[in-house]
DSSP file (Angstrom, degrees, kcal/mol; ACC not computed):
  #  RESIDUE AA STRUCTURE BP1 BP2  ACC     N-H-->O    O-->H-N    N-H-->O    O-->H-N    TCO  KAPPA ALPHA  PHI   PSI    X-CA   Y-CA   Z-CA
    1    1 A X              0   0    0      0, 0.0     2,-0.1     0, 0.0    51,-0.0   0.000 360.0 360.0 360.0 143.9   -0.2    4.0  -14.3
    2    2 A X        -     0   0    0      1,-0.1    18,-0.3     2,-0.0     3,-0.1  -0.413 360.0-119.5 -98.7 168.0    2.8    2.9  -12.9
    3    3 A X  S    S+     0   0    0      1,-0.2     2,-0.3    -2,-0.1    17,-0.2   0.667  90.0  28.5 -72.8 -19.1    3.4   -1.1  -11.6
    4    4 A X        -     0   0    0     15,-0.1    -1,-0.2     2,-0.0     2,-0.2  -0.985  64.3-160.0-161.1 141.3    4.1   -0.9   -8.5
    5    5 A X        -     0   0    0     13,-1.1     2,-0.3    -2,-0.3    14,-0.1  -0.527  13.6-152.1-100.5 163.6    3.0    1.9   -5.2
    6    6 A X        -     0   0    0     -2,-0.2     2,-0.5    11,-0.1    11,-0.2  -0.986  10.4-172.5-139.2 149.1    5.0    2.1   -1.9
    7    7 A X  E     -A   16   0A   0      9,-2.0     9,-4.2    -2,-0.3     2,-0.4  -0.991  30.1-125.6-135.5 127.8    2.9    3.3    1.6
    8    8 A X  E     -A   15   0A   0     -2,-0.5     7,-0.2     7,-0.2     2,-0.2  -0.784  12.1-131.4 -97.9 137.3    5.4    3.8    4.4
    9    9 A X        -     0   0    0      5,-1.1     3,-0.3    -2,-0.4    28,-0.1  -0.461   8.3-136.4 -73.6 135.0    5.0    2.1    7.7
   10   10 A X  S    S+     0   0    0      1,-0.2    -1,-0.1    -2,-0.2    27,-0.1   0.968 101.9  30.8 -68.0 -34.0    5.3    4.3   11.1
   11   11 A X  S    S+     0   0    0     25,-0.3     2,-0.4     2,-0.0    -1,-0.2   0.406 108.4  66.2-101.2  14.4    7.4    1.4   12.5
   12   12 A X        -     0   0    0     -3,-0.3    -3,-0.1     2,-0.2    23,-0.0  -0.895  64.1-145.3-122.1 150.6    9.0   -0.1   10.3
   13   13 A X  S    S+     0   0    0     -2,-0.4    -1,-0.1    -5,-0.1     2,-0.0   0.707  88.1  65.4 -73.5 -28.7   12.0    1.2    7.9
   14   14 A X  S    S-     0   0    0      1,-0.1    -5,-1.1    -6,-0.0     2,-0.3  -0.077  82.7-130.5 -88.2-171.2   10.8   -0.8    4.9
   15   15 A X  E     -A    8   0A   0     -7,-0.2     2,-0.6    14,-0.1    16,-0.4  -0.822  19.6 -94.3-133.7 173.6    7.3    0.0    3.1
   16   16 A X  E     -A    7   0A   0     -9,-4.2    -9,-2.0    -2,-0.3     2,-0.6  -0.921  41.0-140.9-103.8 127.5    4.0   -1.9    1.8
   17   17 A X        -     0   0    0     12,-1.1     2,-0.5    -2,-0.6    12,-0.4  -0.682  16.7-156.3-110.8  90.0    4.7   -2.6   -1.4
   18   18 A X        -     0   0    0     -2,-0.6   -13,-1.1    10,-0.1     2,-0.5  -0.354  13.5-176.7-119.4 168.0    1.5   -2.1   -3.6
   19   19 A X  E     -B   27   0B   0      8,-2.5     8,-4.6    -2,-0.5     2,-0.4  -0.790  19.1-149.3-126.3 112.1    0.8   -3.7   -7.1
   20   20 A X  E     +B   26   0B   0     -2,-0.5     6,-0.3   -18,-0.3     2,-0.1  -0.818  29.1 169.4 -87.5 128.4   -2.7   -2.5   -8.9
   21   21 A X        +     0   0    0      4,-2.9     4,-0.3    -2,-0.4     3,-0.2   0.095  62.3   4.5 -94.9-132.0   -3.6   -6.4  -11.2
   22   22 A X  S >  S-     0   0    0      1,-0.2     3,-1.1     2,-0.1     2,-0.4   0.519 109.1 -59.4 -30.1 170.3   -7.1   -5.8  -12.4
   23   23 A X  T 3  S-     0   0    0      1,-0.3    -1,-0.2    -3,-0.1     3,-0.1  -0.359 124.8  -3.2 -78.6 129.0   -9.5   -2.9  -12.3
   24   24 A X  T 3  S+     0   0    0     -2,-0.4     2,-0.3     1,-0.2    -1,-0.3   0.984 114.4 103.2  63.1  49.4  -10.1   -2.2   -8.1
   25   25 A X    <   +     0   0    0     -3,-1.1    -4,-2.9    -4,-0.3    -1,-0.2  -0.868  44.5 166.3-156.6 141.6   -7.8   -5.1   -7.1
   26   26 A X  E     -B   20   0B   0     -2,-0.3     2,-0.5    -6,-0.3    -6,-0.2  -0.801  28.6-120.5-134.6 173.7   -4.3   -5.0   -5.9
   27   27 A X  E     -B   19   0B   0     -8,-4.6    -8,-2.5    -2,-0.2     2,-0.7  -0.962  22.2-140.8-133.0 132.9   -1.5   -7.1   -4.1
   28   28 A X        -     0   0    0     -2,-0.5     2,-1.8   -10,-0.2   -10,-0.1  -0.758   9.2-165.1-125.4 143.7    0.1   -6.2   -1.0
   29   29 A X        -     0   0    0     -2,-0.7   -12,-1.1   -12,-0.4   -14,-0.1  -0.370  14.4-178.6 -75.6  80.6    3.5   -6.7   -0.5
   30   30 A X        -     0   0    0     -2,-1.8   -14,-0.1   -14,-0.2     3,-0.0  -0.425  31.3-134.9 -97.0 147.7    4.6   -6.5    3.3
   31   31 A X  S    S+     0   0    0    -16,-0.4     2,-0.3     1,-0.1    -1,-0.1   0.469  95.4  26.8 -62.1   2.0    8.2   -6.8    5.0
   32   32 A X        -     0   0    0      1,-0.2     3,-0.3     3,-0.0    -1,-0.1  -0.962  64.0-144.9-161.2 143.3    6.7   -9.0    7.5
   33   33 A X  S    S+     0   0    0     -2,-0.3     2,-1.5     1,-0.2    -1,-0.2   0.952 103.1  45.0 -58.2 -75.2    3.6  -11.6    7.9
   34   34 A X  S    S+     0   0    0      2,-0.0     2,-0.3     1,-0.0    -1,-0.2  -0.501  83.6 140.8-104.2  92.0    3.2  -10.6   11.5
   35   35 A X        -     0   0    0     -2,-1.5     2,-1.3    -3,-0.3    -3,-0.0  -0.950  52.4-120.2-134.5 141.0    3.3   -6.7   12.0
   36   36 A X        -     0   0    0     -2,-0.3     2,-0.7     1,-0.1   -25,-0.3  -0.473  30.6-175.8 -75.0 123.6    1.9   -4.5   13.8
   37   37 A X        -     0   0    0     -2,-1.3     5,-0.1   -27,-0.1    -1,-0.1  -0.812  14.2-147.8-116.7 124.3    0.1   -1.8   11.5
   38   38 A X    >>  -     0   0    0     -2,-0.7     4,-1.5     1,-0.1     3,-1.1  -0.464  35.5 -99.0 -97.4 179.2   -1.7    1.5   13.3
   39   39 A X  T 34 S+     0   0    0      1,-0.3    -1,-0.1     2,-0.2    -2,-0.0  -0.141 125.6  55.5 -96.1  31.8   -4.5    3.1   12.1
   40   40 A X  T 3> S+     0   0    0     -2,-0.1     4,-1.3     3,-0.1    -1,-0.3   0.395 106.7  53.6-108.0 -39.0   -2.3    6.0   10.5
   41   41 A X  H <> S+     0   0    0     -3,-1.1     4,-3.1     2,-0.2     3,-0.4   0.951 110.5  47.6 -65.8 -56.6   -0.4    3.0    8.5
   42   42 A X  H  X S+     0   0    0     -4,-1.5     4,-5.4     1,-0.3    -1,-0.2   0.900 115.0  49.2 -34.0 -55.9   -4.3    1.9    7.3
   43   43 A X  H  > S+     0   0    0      1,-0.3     4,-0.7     2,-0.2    -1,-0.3   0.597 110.0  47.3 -70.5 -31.4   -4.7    5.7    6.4
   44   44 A X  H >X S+     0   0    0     -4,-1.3     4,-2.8    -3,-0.4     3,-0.6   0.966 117.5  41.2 -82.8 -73.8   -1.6    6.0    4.5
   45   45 A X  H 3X S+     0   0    0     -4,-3.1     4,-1.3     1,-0.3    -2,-0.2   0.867 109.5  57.2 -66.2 -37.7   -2.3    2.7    2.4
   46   46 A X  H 3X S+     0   0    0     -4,-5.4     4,-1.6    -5,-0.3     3,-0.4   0.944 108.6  46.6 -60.1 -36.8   -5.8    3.5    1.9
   47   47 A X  H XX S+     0   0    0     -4,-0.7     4,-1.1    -3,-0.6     3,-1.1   0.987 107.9  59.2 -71.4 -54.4   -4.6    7.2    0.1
   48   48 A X  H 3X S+     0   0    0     -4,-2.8     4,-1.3     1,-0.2    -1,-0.2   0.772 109.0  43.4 -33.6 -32.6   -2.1    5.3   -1.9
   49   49 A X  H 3X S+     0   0    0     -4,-1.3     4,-1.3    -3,-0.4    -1,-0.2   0.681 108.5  53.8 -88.2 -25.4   -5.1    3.3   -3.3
   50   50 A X  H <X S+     0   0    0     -4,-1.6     4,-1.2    -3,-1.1    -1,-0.3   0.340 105.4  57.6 -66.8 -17.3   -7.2    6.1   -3.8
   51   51 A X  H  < S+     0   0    0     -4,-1.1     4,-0.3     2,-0.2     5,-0.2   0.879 111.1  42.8 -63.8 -64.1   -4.3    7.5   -5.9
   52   52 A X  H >X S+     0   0    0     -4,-1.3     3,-2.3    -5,-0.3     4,-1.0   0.938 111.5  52.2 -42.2 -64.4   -4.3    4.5   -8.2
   53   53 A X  H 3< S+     0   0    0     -4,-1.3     3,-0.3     1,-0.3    -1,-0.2   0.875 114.3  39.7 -55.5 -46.0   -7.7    4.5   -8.4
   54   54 A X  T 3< S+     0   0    0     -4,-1.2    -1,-0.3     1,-0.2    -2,-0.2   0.358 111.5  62.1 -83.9  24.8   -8.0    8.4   -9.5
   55   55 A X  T <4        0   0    0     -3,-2.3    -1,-0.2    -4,-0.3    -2,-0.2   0.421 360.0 360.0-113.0 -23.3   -4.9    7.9  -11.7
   56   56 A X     <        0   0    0     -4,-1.0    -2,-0.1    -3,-0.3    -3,-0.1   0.613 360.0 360.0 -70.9 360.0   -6.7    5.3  -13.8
């Protein structure tokens, strides 16, 4: 498993940067407190975690 995922944002240039700790818990890293994230952004970060998960 690698340390660290990236899920790309539709508006933003940077990415959410996320970090599996413990079994089915992560930290996520965002370029901003206050962003707007659409429900494709959700969709995105949620398959990145479902990656992890089946990667374990």
């Amino acid at each position: 498993m690698k340390d660290k995922y990236y899920a790309g944002l539709e508006n933003y240039r940077d990415c959410i940067e996320i970090e599996p700790t413990i079994k089915d818990c992560f930290i996520l890293n965002t370029p901003s407190w206050n962003m707007e994230v659409t429900k494709q952004d959700l969709i995105d970060i949620r398959n990145t975690i479902n990656e992890i998960l089946v990667d374990e």
